[in-house]
ZAMARGU-4260 file (C-alpha; in steps of 0.2 Angstrom, whole numbers, plus 5000, padded with zeros to 4 digits):
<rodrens>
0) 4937/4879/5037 | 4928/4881/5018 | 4912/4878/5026 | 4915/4892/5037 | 4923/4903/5022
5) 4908/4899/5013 | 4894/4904/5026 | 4905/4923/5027 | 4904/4924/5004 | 4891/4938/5001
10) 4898/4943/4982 | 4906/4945/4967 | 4917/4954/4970 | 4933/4943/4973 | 4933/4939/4953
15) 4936/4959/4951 | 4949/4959/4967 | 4958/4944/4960 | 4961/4951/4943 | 4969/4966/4951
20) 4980/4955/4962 | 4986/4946/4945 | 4989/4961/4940 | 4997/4969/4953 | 5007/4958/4961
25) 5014/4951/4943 | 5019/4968/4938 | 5028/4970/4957 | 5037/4955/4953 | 5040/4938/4962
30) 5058/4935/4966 | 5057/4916/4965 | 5060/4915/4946 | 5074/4925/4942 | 5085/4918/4957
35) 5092/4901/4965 | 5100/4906/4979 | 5094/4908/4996 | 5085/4924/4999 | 5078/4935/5016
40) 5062/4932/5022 | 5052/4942/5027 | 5037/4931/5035 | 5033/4913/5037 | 5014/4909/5031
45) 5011/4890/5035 | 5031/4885/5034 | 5033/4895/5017 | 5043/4910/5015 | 5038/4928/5007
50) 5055/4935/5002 | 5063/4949/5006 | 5064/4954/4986 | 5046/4949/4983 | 5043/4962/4997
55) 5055/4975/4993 | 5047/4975/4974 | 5028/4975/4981 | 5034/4990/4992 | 5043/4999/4978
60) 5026/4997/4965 | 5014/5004/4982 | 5026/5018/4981 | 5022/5021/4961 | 5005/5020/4964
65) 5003/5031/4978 | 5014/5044/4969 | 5004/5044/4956 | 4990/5046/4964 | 4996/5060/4977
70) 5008/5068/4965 | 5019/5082/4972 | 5010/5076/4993 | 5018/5060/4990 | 5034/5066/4993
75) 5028/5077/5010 | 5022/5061/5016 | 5038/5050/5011 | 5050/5061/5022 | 5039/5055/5038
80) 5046/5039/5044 | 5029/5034/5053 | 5024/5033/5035 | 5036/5023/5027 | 5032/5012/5043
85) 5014/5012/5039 | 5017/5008/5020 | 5027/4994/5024 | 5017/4985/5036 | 5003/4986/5027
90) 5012/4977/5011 | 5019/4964/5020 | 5000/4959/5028 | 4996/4959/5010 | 5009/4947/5004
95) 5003/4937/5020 | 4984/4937/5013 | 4990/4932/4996 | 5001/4919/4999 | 4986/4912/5010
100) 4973/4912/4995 | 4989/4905/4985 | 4988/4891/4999 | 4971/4886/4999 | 4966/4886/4980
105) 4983/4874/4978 | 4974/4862/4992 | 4959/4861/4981 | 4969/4855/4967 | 4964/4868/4955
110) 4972/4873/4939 | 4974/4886/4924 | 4977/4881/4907 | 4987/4888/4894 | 4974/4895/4884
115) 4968/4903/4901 | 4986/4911/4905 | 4988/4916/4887 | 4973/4927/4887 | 4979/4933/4904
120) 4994/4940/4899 | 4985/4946/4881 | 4974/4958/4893 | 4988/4965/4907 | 4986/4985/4898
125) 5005/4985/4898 | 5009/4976/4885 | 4996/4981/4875 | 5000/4997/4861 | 4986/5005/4854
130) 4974/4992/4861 | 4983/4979/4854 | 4994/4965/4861 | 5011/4969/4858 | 5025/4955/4858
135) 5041/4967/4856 | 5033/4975/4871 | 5030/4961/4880 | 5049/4954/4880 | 5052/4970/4882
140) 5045/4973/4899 | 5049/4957/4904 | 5066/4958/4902 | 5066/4972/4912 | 5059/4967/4925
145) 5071/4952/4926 | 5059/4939/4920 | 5057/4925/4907 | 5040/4922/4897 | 5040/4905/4908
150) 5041/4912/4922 | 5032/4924/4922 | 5018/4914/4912 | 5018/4903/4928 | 5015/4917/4938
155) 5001/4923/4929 | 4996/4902/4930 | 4994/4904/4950 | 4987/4918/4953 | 4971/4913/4939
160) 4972/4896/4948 | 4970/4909/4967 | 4954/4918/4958 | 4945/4903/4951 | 4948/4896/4968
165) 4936/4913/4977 | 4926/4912/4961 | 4919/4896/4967 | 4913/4904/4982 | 4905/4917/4974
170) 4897/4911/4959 | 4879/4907/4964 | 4879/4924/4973 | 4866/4937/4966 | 4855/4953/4973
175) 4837/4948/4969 | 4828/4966/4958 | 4817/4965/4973 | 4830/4968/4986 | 4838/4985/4974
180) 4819/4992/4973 | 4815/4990/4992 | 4833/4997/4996 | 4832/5012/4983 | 4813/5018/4991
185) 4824/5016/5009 | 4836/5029/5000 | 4824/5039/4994 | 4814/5042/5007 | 4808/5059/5013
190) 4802/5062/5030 | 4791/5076/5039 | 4790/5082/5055 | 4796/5098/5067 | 4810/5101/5079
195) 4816/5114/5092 | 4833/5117/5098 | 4835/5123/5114 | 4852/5132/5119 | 4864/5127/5131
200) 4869/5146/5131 | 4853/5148/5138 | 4856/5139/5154 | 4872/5145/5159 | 4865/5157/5171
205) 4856/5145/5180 | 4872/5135/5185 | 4880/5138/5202 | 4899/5130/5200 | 4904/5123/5217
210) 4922/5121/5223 | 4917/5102/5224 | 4910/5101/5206 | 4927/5108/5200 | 4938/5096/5210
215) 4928/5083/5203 | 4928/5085/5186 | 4947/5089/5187 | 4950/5073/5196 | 4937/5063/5183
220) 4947/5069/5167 | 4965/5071/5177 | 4971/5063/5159 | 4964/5079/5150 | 4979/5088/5159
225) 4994/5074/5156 | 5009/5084/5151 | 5020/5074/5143 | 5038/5072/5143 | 5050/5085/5136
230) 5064/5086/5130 | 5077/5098/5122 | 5089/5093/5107 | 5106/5100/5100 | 5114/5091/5085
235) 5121/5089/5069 | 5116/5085/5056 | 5125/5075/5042 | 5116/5079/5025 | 5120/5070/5008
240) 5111/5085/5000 | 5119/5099/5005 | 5137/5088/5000 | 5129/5087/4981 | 5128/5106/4980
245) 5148/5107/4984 | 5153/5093/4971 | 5160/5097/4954 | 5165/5085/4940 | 5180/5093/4928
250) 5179/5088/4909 | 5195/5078/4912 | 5186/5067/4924 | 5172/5065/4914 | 5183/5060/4897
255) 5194/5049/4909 | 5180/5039/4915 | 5172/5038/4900 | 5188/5029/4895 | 5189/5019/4909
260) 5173/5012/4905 | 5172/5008/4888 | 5164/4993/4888 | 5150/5001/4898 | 5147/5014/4881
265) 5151/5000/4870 | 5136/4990/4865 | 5138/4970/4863 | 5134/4962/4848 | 5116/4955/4849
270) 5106/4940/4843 | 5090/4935/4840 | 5083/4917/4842 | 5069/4908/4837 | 5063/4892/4846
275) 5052/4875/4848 | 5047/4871/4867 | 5040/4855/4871 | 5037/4856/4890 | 5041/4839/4900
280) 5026/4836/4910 | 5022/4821/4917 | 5030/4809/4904 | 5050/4817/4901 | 5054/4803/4888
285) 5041/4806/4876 | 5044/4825/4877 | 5062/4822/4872 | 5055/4811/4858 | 5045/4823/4851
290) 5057/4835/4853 | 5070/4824/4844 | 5058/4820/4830 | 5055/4840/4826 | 5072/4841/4826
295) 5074/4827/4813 | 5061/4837/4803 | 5072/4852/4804 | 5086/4844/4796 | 5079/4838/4782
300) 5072/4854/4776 | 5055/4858/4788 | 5050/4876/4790 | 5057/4881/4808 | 5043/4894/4807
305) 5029/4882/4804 | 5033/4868/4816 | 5035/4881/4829 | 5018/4888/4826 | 5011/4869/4825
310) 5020/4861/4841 | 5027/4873/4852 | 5023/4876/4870 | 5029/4891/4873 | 5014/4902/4872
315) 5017/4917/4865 | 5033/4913/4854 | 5023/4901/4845 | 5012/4911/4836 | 5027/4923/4830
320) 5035/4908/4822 | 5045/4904/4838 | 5053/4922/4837 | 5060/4926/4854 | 5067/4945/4849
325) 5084/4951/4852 | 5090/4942/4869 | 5105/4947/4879 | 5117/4936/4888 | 5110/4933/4905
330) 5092/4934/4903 | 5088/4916/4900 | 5090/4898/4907 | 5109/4896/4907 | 5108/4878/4896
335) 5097/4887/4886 | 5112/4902/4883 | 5126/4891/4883 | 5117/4881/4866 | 5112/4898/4859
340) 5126/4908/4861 | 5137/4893/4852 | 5127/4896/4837 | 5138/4906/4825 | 5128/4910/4808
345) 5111/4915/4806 | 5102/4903/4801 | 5110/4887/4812 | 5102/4877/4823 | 5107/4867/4840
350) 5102/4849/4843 | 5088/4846/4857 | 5092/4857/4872 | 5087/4852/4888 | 5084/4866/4900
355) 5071/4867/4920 | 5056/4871/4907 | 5058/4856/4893 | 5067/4854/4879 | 5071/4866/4865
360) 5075/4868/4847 | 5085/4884/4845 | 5089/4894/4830 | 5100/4910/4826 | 5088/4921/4817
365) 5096/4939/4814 | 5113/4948/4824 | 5117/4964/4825 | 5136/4970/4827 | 5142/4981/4844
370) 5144/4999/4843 | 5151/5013/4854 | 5140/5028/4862 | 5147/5045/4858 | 5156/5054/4873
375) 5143/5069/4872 | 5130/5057/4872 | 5133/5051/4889 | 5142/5068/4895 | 5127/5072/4908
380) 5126/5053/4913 | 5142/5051/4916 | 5143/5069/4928 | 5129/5063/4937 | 5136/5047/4941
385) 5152/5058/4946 | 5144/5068/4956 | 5132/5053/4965 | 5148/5043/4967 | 5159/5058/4977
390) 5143/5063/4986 | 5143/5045/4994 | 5162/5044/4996 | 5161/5062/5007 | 5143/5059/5014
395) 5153/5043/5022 | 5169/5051/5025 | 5159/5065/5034 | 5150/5051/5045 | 5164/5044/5049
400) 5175/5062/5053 | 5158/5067/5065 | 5158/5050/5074 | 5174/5050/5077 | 5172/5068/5087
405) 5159/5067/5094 | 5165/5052/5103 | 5181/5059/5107 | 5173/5074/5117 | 5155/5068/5120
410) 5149/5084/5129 | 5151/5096/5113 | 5148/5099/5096 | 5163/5113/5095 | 5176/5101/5085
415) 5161/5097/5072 | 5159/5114/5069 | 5178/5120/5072 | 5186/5105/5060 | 5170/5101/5048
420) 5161/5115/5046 | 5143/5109/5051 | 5134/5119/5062 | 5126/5115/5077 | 5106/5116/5080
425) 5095/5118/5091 | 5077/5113/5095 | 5064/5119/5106 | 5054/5111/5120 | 5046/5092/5111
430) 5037/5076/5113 | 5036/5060/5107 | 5020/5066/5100 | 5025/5083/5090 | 5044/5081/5086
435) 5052/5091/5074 | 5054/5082/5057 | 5071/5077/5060 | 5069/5070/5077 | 5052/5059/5071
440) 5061/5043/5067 | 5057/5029/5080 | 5078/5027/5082 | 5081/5047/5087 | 5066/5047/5098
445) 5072/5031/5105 | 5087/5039/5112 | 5085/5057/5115 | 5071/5049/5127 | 5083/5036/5135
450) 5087/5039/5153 | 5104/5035/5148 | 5108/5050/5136 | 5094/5060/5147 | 5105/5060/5163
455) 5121/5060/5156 | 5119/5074/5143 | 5134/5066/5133 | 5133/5065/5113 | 5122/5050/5106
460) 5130/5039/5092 | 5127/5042/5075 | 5109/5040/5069 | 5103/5037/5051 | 5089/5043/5049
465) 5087/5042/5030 | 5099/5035/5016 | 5105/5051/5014 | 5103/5061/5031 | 5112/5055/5049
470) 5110/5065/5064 | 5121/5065/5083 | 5109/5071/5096 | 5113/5077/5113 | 5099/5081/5125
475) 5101/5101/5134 | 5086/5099/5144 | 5073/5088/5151 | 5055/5088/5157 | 5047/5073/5165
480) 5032/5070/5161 | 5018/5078/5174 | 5001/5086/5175 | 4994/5102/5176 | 4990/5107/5192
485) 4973/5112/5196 | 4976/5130/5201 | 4982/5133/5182 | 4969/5126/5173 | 4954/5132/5185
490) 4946/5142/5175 | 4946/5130/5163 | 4938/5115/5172 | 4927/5129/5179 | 4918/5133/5161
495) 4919/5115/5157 | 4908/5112/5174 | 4897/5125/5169 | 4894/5121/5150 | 4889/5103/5157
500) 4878/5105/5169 | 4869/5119/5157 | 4869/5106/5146 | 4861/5092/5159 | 4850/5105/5163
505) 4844/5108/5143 | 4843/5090/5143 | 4830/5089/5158 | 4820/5102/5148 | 4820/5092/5133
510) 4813/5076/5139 | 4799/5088/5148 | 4795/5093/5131 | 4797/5074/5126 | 4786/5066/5137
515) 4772/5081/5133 | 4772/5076/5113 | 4770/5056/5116 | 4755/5061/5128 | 4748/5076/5116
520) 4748/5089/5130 | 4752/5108/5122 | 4770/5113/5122 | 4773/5130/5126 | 4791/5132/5133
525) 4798/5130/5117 | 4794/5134/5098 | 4794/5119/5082 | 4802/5123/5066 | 4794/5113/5054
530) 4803/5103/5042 | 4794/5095/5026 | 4802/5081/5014 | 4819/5080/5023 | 4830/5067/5013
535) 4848/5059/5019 | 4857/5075/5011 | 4849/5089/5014 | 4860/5099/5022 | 4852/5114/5027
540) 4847/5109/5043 | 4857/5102/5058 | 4865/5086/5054 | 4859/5081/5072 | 4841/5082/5068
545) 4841/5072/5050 | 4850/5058/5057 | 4837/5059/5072 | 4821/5060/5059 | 4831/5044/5050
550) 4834/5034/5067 | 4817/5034/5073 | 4804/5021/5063 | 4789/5026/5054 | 4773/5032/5065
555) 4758/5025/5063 | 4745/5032/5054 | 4738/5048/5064 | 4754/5047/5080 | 4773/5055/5078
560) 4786/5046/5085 | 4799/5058/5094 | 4817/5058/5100 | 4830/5069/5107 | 4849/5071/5100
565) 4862/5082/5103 | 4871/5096/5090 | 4888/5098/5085 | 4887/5113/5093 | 4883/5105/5112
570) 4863/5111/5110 | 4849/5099/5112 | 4834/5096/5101 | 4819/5089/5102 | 4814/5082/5083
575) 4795/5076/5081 | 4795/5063/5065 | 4775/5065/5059 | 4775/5056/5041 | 4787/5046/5028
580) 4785/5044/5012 | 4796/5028/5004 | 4807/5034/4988 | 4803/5031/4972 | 4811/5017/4960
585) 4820/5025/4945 | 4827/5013/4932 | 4842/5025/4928 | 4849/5023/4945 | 4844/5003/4945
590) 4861/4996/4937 | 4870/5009/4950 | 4863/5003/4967 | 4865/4984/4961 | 4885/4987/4958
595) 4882/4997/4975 | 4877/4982/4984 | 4886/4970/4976 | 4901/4979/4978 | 4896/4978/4999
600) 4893/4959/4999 | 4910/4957/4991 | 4919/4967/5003 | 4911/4957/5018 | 4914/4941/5008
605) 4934/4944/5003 | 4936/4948/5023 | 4928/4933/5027 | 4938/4922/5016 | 4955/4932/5023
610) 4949/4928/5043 | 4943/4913/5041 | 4962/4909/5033 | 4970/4919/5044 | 4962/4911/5060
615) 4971/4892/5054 | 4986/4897/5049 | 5002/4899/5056 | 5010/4916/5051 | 5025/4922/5059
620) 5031/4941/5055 | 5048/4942/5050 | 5051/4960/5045 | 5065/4971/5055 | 5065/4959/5067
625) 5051/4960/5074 | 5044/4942/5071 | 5024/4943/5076 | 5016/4924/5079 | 4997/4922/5075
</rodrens>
């Protein structure tokens, strides 16, 4: 399989990609190090699962970035459901093609050392503050992303070890100076020549449309005329955000939830460690050894800073003197917690602590006592929360009220409006194709085009469409699908009929003219424009005619070469190519077309590497269901 990965490498490019998947996909976050227990998944690649919460936080950070990029569109496009389907889809066949590069560097055995990871992390732009590698914002972020600087140091270590593993395809790949001059006098290449248009306007008189000519081409492009089914749609609607504008929250409620809740407002007291990691690896003995000796060390008067600096392995901490900042309880290895946590004085120290990642050396460096936020500080918090928690409470009450009626009496929304106050609408004729907004999700189109609820007419069940928008359908009325008979659309076909054969017609003339360039015989049926250094973008003329001049191959010295094509516009032109001149090389533009190409090659080689994956593995599609073998 390498071998054939390695006839598809063409580029660079995967070092660049493979930086930006170390990037990406760290900051979306990898479920497997914050969590034991079983999770979701969401597809099997070669027996190994990509979890549903690896998925859901590589959807939720597409969304960021889309947003970001589309601003105030984003949101137009998030209400379609097709969309969200799309986005979705397209994530998890990402996860798929990384967990496959994953794969394949692990079978070759490669590695990342800690030096490599350290200066990894040292370059991921978050972290950095005016340039500079931040620690506090480092543990920081971390911590609110749920991870620990193991962790997530070992998935920084993978996905190095997944780029060194396309960087070994791609390191002997190079575009020679030769092959960016020869392509930069293709670009810039101007070509001479002439062309005449000739007008399929011009030929419309000379058509005769036949009865039989119509009933052809009707019956040639019957699909032209497909109506398809139609549908129209009562319901009602159940909308959380219209319940949010009726909710208020009284200061009473607001001061007796603040009470309720103290110990959310009330800030824990908090405690900030230091600590020596000596990682197990292969040989767990003389890591707890070592560890023990350090410990010895301490006691009799070593500096914790100094020896944490010296022998540590965690990374990062190390150079701070083993400082870890402030840490909350739940945020780190639970033997590691349970051994800090007993500390009680700054300044203590546990014995050796023996946690998944080695074994430690903790100390108590600093703690801060608790405190209680001000009711006033919180006031606007705690009334939207209020407000959030009554609008879920009604939104499902009313969901549960408008099942209950609609299902009682099936064949009217009168008791939803009568006893609930939501009224009932109404849409016009619609397709599968140009639904209204709120009939666009695949689960509403799914039964408001069911022969079930089509016949019967009755009410539908309730249908979420959103996590804050349910619908009850009911369909009024119903078109099957059909086509357009030929009686309405005569005079349609007829036009069509014309404007062809005018067009066949303007053709036939054009290869007349054709055949009387290539043999040098006068042409007098039609008249040349001229056209003089045409490049790629010159826009001034018809687009037709500058791809023509650029299709056709240089003439030799003292012929033309010559060619027909056809306009936007439904005309035909004859263009005549006389001379080419090849571009000139300018050094400015060198560096430019090189990353041009290079970029190109790399493109072609990551989607070789990706199919030439693909193609042996087993990847089966777990995601809603709908399970998808290759």
């Amino acid at each position: 399989m390498l071998d054939r990965i390695r006839e598809g490498s063409q580029s660079l490019w995967v070092k660049i990609f493979l930086v930006l998947i170390a990037l990406t996909f760290a900051l979306a976050g990898i479920g497997g190090y914050i969590a034991n227990q079983p999770e979701p998944a969401v597809a099997l690649v070669n027996g190994e699962e990509i979890t549903q919460v690896e998925f859901e936080r590589a959807v939720e950070n597409e969304r960021s970035r889309q947003k970001q990029q589309l601003g105030d569109f984003y949101d137009q496009l998030a209400r379609d459901p097709g969309y969200t389907q799309n986005l979705r889809a397209r994530v998890v066949n990402d996860l798929v093609n990384q967990k496959l590069l994953e794969q394949a560097a692990k079978a070759q055995g490669l590695r990342a050392s800690p030096a490599q990871v350290k200066a990894a992390i040292r370059d991921i732009s978050s972290f950095k503050v005016a340039g500079q590698f931040d620690n506090d914002l480092y543990q920081t972020t971390l911590r609110s992303l749920g991870y620990t600087p193991d962790g997530f140091a070992a998935l920084i270590r993978r996905d190095l070890v997944t780029q060194q593993f396309v960087q070994g395809l791609v390191d002997s790949e190079f575009v020679l100076p030769s092959e960016v001059d020869s392509t930069q006098r293709v670009l810039g290449q101007l070509r001479s020549g002439r062309y005449a248009e000739l007008t399929t306007a011009d030929y419309l008189d000379q058509v005769e449309v036949t009865d039989t000519a119509i009933e052809s081409w009707y019956n040639e492009n019957i699909e032209r005329f497909a109506i398809p089914e139609q549908v129209k749609v009562a319901y009602v609607l159940v909308d959380a955000g219209t319940i949010a504008e009726e909710i208020e929250v009284t200061e009473e409620e607001v001061q007796a939830f603040y009470e309720g809740n103290e110990r959310r407002y009330s800030e824990a007291p908090q405690y900030r460690f230091s600590h020596i990691l000596i990682e197990a690896g292969d040989d767990e003995a003389a890591a707890a050894a070592e560890a023990q000796a350090l410990l010895e060390e301490l006691q009799q008067g070593a500096d914790f800073a100094a020896l944490a600096e010296e022998h540590s392995d965690d990374i990062f901490s190390g150079e701070q003197g083993g400082d870890l900042d402030w840490i909350e309880p739940g945020t780190m290895d639970a033997d590691f917690e349970e051994a800090a946590f007993a500390l009680e004085s700054v300044g203590d120290i546990t014995g050796v602590v023996e946690t998944s990642f080695g074994y430690h050396i903790i100390k108590l460096t600093d703690k801060k006592p608790g405190s209680v936020t001000p009711l006033a500080e919180v006031r606007d918090e705690i009334v939207a929360h209020l407000r959030e928690e009554r609008v879920k409470q009604r939104y499902y009450e009313l969901q549960q009220d408008v099942t209950e009626l609609t299902f009682e009496i099936p064949d009217t929304f009168a008791p939803v409006t009568e006893d609930l106050g939501i009224e009932v609408q109404r849409t016009d004729w619609f397709s599968r194709e140009n639904a209204p907004a709120v009939m666009r999700s695949p689960a509403v189109l799914a039964e408001v085009f069911s022969a079930d609820l089509i016949a019967e007419q009755l009410n539908s069940d309730l249908i979420e469409i959103s996590d804050t928008e349910s619908v009850v359908v009911r369909v009024i009325d119903h078109k099957p699908a059909s086509t357009q008979p030929l009686s309405e659309v005569r005079e349609q076909v007829a036009e069509n009929v014309r404007r062809e054969e005018a067009q066949e017609l303007a053709l036939q003339a054009a290869d007349e003219v054709l055949t009387q360039v290539r043999t040098g015989e006068p042409v007098n049926s039609v008249e040349f424009t001229p056209v003089t250094e045409v490049s790629r973008q010159t826009t001034g003329l018809p687009r037709a005619v500058v791809q023509s001049l650029f299709s056709m191959a240089a003439p030799a010295e003292g012929s033309v070469n010559v060619d027909t094509a056809t306009t936007a516009s439904g005309n035909v032109v004859v263009v005549v190519l006389s001379s080419v001149s090849e571009g000139s090389v300018d050094p400015a533009r060198t560096t430019q077309l090189q990353e041009q190409l290079k970029n190109n090659y790399m493109q072609q080689m990551y989607q070789a590497v990706i199919e030439a994956l693909r193609s042996d593995a087993e990847i089966e599609i777990l995601l809603n269901s709908g399970n998808e073998e290759e």
